[in-house]
Each structure stands twice: as C-alpha cells, then as structure tokens.
C-alpha positions in Angstrom: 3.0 6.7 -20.5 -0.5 7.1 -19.5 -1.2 7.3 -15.6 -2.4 4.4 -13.5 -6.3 4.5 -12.9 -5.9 2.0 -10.2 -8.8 1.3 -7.3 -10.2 4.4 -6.0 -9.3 5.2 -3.0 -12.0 4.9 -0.2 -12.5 4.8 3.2 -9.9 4.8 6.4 -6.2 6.0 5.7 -4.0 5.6 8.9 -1.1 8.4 8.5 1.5 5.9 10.3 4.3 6.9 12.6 7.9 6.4 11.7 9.3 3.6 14.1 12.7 5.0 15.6 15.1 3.2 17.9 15.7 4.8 21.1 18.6 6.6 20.0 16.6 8.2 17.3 17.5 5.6 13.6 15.1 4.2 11.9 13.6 1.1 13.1 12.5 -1.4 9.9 11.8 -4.3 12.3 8.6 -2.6 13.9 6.6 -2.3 10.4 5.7 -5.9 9.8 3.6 -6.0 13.0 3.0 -2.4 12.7 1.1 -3.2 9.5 -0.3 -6.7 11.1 -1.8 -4.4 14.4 -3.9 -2.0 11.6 -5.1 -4.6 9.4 -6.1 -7.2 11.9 -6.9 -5.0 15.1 -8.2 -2.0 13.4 -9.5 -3.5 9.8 -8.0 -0.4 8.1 -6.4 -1.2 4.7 -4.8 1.5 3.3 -1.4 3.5 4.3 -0.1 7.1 4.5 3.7 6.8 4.9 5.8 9.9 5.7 3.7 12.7 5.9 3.3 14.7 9.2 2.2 12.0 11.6 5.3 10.4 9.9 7.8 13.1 10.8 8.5 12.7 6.7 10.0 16.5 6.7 12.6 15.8 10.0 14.1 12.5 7.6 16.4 12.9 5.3 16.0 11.6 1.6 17.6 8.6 2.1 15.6 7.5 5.4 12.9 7.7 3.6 13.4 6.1 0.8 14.1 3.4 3.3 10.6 3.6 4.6 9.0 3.8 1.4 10.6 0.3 0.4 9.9 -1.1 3.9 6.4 -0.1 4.2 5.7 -1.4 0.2 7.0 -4.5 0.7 5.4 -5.6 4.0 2.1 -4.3 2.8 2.1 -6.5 -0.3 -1.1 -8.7 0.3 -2.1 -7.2 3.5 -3.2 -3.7 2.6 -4.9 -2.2 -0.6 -3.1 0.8 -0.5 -0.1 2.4 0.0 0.4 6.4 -0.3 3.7 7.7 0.1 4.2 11.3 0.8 7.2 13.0 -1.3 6.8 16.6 -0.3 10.1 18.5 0.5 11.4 22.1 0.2 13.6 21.4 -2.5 11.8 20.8 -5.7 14.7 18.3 -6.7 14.4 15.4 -3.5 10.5 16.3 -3.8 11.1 14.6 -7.8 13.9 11.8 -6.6 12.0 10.8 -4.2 8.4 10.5 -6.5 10.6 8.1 -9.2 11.9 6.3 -6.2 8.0 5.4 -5.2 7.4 5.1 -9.0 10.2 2.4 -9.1 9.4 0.7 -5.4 5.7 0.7 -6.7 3.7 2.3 -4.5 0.3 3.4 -5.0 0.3 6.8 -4.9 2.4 9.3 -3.9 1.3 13.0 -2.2 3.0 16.6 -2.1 2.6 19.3 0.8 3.0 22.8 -0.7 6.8 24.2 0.2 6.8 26.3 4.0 9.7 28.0 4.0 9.8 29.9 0.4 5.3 29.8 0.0 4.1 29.6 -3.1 1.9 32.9 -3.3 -0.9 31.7 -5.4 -2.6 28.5 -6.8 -0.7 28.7 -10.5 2.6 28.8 -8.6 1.7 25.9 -6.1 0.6 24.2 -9.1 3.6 24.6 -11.3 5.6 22.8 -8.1 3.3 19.9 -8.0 3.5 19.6 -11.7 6.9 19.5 -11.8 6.7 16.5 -8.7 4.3 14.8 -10.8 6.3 14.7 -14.1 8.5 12.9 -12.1 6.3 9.9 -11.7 4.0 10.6 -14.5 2.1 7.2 -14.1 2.0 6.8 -10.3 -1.8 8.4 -8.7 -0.9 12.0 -7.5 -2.7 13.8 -4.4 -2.3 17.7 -3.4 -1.6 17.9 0.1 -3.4 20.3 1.5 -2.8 21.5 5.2 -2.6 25.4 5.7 -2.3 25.3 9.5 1.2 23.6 8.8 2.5 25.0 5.7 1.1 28.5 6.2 0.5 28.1 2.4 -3.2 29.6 2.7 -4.1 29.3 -1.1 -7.7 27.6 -1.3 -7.4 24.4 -1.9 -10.4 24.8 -4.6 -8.2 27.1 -6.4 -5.6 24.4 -6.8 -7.5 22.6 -8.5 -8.9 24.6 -11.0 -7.6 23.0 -14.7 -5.3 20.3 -12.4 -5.7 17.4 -14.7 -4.2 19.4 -17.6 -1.1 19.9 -15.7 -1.0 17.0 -13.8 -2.9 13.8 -15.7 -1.8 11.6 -13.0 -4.1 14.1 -10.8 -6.2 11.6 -8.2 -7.6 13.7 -5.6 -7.0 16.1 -2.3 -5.5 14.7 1.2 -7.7 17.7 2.5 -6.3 19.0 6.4 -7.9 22.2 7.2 -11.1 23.0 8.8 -12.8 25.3 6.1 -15.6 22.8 5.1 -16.8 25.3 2.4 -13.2 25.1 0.7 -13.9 21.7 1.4 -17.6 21.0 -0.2 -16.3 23.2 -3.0 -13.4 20.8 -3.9 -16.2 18.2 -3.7 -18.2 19.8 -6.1 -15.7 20.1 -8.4 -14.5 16.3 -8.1 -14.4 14.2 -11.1 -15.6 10.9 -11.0 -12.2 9.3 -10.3 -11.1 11.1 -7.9 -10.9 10.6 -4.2 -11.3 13.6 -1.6 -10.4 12.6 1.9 -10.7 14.4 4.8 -8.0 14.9 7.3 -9.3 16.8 9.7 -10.2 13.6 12.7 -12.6 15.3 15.1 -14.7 16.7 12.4 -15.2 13.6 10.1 -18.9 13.0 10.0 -19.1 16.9 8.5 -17.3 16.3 6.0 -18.5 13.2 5.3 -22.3 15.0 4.6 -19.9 17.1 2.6 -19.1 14.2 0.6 -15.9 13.1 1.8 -15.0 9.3 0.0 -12.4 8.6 3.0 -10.2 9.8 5.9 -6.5 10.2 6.4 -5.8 10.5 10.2 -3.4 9.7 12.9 -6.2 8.5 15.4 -7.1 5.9 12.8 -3.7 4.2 13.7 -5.8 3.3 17.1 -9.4 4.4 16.3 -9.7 2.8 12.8 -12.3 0.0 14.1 -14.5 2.3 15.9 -14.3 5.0 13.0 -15.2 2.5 10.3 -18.4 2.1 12.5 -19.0 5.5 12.7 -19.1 5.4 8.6 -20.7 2.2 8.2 -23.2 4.2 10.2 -23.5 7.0 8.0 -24.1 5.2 5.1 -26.4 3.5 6.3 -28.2 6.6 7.6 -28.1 5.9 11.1 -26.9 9.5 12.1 -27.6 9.3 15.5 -25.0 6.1 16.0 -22.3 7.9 13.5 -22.7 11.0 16.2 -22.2 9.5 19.1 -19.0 7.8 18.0 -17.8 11.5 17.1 -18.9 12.7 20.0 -16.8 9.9 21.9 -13.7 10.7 19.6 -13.6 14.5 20.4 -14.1 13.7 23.8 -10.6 11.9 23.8 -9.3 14.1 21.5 -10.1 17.3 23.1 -8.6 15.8 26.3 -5.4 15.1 24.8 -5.5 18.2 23.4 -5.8 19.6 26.8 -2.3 17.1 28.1 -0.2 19.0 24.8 -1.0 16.7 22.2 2.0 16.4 19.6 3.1 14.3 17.3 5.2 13.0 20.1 2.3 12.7 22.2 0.4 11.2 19.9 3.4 8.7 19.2 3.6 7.6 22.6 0.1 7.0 22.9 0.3 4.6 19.8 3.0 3.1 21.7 0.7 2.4 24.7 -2.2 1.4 22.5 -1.0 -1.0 20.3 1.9 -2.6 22.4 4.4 -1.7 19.5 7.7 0.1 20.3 7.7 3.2 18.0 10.6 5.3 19.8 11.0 8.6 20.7 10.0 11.7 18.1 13.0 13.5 16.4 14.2 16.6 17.4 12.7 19.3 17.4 10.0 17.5 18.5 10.5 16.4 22.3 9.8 13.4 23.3 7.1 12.1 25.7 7.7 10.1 29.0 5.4 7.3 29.2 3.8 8.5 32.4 2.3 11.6 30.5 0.4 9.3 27.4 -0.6 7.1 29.9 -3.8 9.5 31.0 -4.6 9.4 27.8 -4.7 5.3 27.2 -6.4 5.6 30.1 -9.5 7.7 29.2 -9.1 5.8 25.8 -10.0 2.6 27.6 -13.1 4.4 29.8 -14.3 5.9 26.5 -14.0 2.7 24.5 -14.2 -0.2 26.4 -14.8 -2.4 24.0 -11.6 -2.7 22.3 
C-alpha cells in the first residue's frame, strides 16, 4: 500500500494535555470542549495527542488507545489534523499502538527515540522507527526529536539521512531541542512534502527565519491566538510586531520557569486559562495546588490583556 500524501502539515500544533479525574483515570468527557476551547478560542486546528505535554509515556497501552479514539472522533470536522504520538520503550506497543492509529484513522502518528536502552547512532534510531513505521505503512510518520528528554543526542540531521528509503511514509521532524543549526540543516535537507515544525516555544520566530512550516507546543493550548499573530506577522514581514509578541511570550514563560514550571504546572495553568477541568498530573509528576498556577494566570492576563 502506498502512504497517504494527505495536507501538509502547517502552522500551530497544540501538544494537548491528557484530562484525568481527580483520582488520577482518564477523563473522556473533558475532550469535546477541550477541542471546542482550541478551535474557537485559540483558532488552532491541528492536534498532538500523547506526547510529553500528554503524559503519553506515564499511560499505559490501553489508556491510550482510549485517547487516540476519543480525540479522533471529536476532532472529525473541527480540526484538520490529528497527530498521535506512538513512541514507547518497547518496540512491540510502539507497533500496536501505530496500527491502532492506522485503524482509528488518524492523521499521522510520531515516535520519540527509546530513553532507557538509547539507540547509539542515527542507523540504529532509524532501524526502530522503521520498524514503527512498517506498522502503519500508509499512515504520515514524524521523527520525534527531543534530546533534553530522551538523552538520545544523535543529530536529528543525521536521522534523516536516506529516511524515505526506510520509511516511505516519512513526513517530517516534530523538532524539540534548541540547536537551531541541527535545526536549519534538517531544513535544508527537507523535501518538498515534508513538514518541519519547531517545538521549541520561546524560540519560535528563530526558527521560523530558519524555515520552520509550523509549531508543536504546550503554550499553544492557551497562546495559539496570539502566536498565529506573531506568524501572520512574519510572513508578512512585519518583524518588529512578530518580536514583540515573542518577547511577551518569554516574558511569561521565563516567569513560570522561575515558579517550577512542569508538566504539572503547566497543566494547572491550562486548567486556570481555559476554565476546563484537566485533573491532577500522574505520578511521578506531582501535582500543583491551584494557588501556585494562579501567579502565573495572573501575569498571563497583565501580559495579554486582550484575550
């Protein structure tokens, strides 16, 4: 079966949390308004369901293979784009849970290079991600890359070297580190149908000069309308707008930085911003009171007022 070309994917990517009750399930009701709240409040399209932001490596197979159906099916006619990340340790979930997305029809699915036993160089991170790929051999594929995370610290350029041959489903790089050369190399090398998107929040318009064709970020759960500006502005070669809405984004993120921003942090703070009840984190991720994302929501609201 030949891959799916499907729509390139462009622009904002919100990596979404993973709604939990309080006493730490899985919460299906939340996603409907969850995806309502992005497309409506922050016009920002496309998904990325289950990666880090999504706690996708503290769930088990099965929990997320929940997700991936609820998120699918709620998206259908709201969002362009769904992205499901099947990245695990084990090389066999990693493949049951890409022909699960194959099967539940998302749009394309993503890999994180294994943490525990590291693939050494690119040929042996490659040979995983082939072997994920075969699995859904006609679903859009997309390396992973985030070194600070795996401690996998194989160039992401290198990956890609003779990809497509390996992987024909091959669609492009979910790019988190801050190395902007690795970065504008991978860009270089990009074939027409590809899509590299940076992941990297607080550094954005860089890579977009580098040539970045979207984002996948937590902040966009909240910052989405303001960031669409900031690219609207770049295209448009209005630098000096783009900058200054950077400039206003590192200013709250380098102040939540400063409170011990998390993913459970970070989670409360959606909470707070978007009036949806996410839960608590799992384990070991501790959770945050309310009282300690509410500084943040704060100087959210004195930095953009406007929204």
């Amino acid at each position: 079966m030949a891959p799916a070309v499907g729509k390139k994917l462009t622009g904002l990517v919100a990596a979404t949390f993973t709604p939990l009750t309080p006493q730490g399930e899985i919460n299906l009701s939340v996603i409907e308004p969850y995806i309502d709240y992005l497309a409506k409040k922050q016009d920002v399209n496309n998904i990325f369901v289950n990666g880090t932001t999504g706690e996708g490596m503290s769930l088990s197979v099965e929990e997320r293979k929940m997700l991936t159906e609820e998120w699918c099916q709620k998206a259908k006619g709201k969002l362009e784009q769904v992205i499901v990340h099947v990245g695990c340790l084990s090389l066999k979930d990693s493949q049951e849970l890409a022909r699960h997305a194959a099967q539940v029809g998302v749009d394309g699915i993503s890999v994180i290079a294994p943490s525990f036993f590291k693939p050494r160089t690119a040929d042996a991170l490659r040979k995983f991600l082939q072997e994920v790929a075969s699995a859904a051999p006609t679903v859009p594929f997309y390396y992973y890359h985030i070194p600070a995370v795996t401690g996998v610290n194989v160039p992401a350029r290198d990956v890609l070297e003779g990809i497509e041959k390996l992987i024909p489903s091959f669609r492009g790089v979910k790019f988190s580190g801050a190395d902007l050369m690795d970065f504008g190399r991978c860009v270089s090398y990009s074939q027409p149908h590809w899509s590299l998107l940076y992941g990297v929040d607080e550094q954005l318009l860089a890579a977009l000069a580098m040539g970045a064709h979207g984002a996948v970020g937590s902040t966009y759960n909240y910052l989405g309308y303001h960031v669409n500006q900031l690219i609207s502005a770049f295209e448009k070669g209005d630098l000096s707008q783009a900058r200054t809405i950077q400039f206003k984004a590192q200013e709250l993120l380098c102040y939540a930085i400063k409170q011990g921003f998390d993913v459970g942090v970070n989670k409360q703070l959606m909470s707070e911003l978007s009036g949806l009840c996410l839960g608590p984190p799992r384990l070991p991720v501790l959770p945050c009171p309310p009282a300690h994302a509410q500084p943040i929501a704060e100087k959210y609201h004195s930095i953009f007022p406007d929204h």
